[in-house]
Residue frames relative to the residue before (quaternion, step in Angstrom):
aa qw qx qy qz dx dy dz
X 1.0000 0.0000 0.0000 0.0000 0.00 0.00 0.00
X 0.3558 -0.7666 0.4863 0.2218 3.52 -0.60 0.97
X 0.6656 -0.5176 0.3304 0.4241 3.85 -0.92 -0.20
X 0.7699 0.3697 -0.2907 0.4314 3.36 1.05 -0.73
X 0.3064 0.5994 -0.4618 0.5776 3.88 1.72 0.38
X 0.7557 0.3987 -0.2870 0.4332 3.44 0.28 -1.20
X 0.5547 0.6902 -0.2837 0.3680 3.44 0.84 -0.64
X 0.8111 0.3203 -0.0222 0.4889 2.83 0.76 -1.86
X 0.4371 0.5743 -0.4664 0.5115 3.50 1.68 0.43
X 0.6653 0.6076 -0.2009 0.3845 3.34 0.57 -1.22
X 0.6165 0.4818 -0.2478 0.5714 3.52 1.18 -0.99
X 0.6782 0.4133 -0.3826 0.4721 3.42 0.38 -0.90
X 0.7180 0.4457 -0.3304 0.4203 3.73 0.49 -0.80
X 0.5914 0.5281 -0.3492 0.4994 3.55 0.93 -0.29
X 0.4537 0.5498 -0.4806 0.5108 3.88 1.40 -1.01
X 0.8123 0.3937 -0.3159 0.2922 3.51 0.01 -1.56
X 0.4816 0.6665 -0.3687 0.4335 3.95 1.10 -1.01
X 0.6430 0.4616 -0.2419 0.5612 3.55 0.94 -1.42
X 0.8128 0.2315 -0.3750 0.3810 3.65 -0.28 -0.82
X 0.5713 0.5514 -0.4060 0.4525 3.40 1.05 -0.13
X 0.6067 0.3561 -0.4350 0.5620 4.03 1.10 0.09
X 0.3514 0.6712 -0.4432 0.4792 3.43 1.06 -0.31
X 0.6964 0.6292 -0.1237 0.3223 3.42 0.37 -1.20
X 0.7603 0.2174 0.0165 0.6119 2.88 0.26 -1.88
X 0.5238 0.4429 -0.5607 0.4638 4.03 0.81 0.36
X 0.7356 0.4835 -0.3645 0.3038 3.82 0.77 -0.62
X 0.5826 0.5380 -0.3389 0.5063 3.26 1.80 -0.47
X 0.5015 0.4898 -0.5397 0.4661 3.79 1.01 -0.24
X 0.6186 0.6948 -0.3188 0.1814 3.44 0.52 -0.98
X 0.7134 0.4530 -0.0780 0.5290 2.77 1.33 -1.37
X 0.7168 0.5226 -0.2720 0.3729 3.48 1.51 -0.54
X 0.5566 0.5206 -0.3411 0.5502 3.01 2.04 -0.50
X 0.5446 0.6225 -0.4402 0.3495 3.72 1.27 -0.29
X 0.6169 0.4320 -0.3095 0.5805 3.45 1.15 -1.20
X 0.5269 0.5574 -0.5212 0.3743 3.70 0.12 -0.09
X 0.7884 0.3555 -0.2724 0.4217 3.08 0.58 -1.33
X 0.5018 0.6135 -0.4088 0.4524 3.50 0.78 -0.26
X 0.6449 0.4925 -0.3974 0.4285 3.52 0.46 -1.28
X 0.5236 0.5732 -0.4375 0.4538 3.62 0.69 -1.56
X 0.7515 0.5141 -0.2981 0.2866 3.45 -0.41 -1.33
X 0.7099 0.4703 -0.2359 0.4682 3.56 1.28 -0.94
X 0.5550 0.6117 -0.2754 0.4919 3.07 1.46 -0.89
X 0.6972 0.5086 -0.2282 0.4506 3.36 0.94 -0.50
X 0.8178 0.1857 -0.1688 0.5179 3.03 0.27 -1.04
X 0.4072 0.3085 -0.6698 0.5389 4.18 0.80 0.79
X 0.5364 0.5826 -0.5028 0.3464 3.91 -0.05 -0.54
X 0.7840 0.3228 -0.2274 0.4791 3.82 0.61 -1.08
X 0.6378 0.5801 -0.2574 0.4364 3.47 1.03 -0.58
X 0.3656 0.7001 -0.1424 0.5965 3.31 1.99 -0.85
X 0.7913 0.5330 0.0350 0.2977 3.16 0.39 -1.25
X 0.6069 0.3299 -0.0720 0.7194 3.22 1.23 -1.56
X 0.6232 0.3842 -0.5068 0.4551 4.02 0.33 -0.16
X 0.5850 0.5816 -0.4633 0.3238 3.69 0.89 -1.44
X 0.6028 0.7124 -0.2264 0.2790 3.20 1.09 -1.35
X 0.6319 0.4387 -0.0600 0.6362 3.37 0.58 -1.52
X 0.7057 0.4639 -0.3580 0.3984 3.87 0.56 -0.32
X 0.7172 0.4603 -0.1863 0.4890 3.12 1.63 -0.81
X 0.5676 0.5133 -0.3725 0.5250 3.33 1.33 -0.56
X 0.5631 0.5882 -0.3666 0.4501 3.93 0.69 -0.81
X 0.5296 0.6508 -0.3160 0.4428 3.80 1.40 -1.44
X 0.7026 0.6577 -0.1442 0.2300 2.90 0.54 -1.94
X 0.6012 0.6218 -0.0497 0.4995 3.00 1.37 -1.87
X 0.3373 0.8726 -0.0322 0.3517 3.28 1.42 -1.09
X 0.8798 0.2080 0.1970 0.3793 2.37 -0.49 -2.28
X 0.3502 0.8232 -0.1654 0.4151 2.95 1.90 -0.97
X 0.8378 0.2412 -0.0546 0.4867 2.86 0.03 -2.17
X 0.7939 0.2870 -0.4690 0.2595 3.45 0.38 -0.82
X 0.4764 0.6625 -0.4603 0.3496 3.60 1.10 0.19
X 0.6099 0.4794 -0.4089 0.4806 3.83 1.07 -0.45
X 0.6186 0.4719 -0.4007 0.4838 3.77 1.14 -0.66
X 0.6794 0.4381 -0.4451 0.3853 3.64 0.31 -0.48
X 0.6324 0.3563 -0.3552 0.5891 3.60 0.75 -0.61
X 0.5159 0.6407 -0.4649 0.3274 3.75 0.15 0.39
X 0.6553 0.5732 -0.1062 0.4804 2.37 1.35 -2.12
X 0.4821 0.6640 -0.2737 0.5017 3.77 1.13 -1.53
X 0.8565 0.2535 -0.2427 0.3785 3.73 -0.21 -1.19
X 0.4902 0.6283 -0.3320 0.5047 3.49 1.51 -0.43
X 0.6760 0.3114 -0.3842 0.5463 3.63 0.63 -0.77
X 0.4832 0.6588 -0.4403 0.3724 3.77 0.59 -1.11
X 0.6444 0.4224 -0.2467 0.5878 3.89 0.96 -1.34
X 0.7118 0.4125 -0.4283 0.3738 3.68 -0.06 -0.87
X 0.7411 0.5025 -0.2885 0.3392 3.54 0.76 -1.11
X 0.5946 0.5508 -0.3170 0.4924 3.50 1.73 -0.42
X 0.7193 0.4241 -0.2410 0.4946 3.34 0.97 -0.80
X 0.4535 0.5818 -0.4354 0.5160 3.73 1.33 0.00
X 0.6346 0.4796 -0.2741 0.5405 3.59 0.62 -1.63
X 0.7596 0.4944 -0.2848 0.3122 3.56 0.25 -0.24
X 0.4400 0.4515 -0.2906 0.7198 3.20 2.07 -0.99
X 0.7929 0.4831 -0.2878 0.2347 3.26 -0.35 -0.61
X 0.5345 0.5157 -0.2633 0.6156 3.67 1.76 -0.17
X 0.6495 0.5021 -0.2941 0.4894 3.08 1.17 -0.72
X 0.5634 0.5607 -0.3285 0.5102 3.74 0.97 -1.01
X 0.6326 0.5565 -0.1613 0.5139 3.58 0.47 -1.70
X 0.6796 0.4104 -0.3805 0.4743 4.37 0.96 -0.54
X 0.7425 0.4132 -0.0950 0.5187 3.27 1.19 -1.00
X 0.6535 0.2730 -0.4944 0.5039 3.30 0.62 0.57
X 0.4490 0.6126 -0.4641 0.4558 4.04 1.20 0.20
X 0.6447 0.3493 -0.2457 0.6340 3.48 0.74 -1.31
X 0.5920 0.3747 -0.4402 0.5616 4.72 0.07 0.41
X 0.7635 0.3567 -0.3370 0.4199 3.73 0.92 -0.35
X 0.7045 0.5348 -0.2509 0.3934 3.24 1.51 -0.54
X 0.3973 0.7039 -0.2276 0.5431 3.33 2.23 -0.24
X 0.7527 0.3316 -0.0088 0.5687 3.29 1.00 -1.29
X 0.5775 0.3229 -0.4586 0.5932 3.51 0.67 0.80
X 0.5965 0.5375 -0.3547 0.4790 3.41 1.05 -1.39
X 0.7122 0.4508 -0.2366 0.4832 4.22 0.47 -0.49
X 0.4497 0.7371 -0.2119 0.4577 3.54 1.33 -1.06
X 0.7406 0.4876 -0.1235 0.4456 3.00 0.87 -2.02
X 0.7082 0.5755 -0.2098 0.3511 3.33 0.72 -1.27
């Protein structure tokens, strides 16, 4: 094989090497394209994500809100029952003193 065969072997294989980076530069292209795209989704489900998380927590909130005003409802409601028991219940406690003091007071007799 002479030098300029070899030469012209060498060139041709380099033609192909080239169109073959040729290649794989157009497929980065396209891979850095879908990159950027992904980003973009990634973002904006990220913000969209977000504003719901939002509105999920603020709905919570509400929530939490309400059943905390019932429990302190509930709370002052018993607070009343337990005053107005103590009251029935001094009263019961007068009238069975004055049924015990009747009944000794007779006893006696």
């Amino acid at each position: 094989m002479k030098v300029i065969e070899l030469k012209k072997e060498m060139d041709a294989r380099f033609d192909q090497v080239d169109a073959r980076f040729t290649q794989v530069d157009a497929r980065f292209a396209t891979v850095d394209g879908k990159f950027v795209e992904l980003e973009e989704r990634i973002v904006t489900e990220g913000e969209r994500t977000r504003r719901y998380f939002d509105v999920v927590a603020e709905r919570l909130q509400d929530q939490i809100r309400l059943v905390f005003d019932k429990v302190m409802a509930i709370g002052d409601k018993l607070d009343r029952y337990i005053v107005k028991n103590d009251a029935e219940h001094d009263g019961f406690r007068g009238v069975l003193d004055e049924h015990d003091d009747r009944l000794k007071h007779l006893e006696g007799r």
